[in-house]
N, C-alpha and C positions, 0 to 999 in steps of 0.2 A: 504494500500500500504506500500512495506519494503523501508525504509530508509536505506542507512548504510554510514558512515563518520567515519572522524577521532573523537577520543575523545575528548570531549571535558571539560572545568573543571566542570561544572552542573552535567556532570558522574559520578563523583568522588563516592558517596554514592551507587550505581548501579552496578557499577565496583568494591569497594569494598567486599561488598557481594557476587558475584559471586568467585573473588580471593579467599575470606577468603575458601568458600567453593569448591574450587580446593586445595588448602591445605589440608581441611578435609580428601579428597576424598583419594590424595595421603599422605596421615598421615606425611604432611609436615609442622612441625607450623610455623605460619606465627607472624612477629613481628609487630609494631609501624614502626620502621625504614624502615624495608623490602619492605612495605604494599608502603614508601614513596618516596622508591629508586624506585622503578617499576614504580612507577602513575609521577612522575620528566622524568624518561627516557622515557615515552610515551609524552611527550611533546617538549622533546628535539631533537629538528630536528639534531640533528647532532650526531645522536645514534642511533645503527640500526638497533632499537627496535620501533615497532608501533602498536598501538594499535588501534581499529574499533572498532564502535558501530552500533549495528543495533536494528533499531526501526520497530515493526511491531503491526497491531490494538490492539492487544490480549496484550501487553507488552512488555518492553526493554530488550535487553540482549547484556551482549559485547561480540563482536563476538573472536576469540583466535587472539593474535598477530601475525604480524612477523617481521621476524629476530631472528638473533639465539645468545643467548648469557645464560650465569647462571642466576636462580634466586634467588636472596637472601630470 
């Protein structure tokens, strides 16, 4: 059965990996700081940026944000 929720901080390594390789993808390099502004403003309720995880038997995946704003 699919789970999906907000992120949560046990994500963080899951969610990384996936980011790093949406940078790849879009030959966007991804920094330290970048990687930390993004994963802060998916927790920051008052930013109107939000991030979802979905959990299914097979493995996790974060699901794309929303809200619209630049990503460093």
């Amino acid at each position: 059965m699919n789970m999906i929720r907000f992120v949560k901080n046990q994500d963080y390594e899951g969610w990384k990996k996936l980011y790093l390789q949406y940078g790849e993808f879009y030959q966007v390099p991804m920094t330290h700081e970048g990687l930390s502004k993004v994963w802060n403003w998916l927790h920051d309720s008052s930013h109107e940026m939000e991030g979802w995880f979905m959990k299914r038997p097979a493995g996790s995946w974060v699901l794309p944000t929303s809200g619209g704003c630049p990503i460093p």
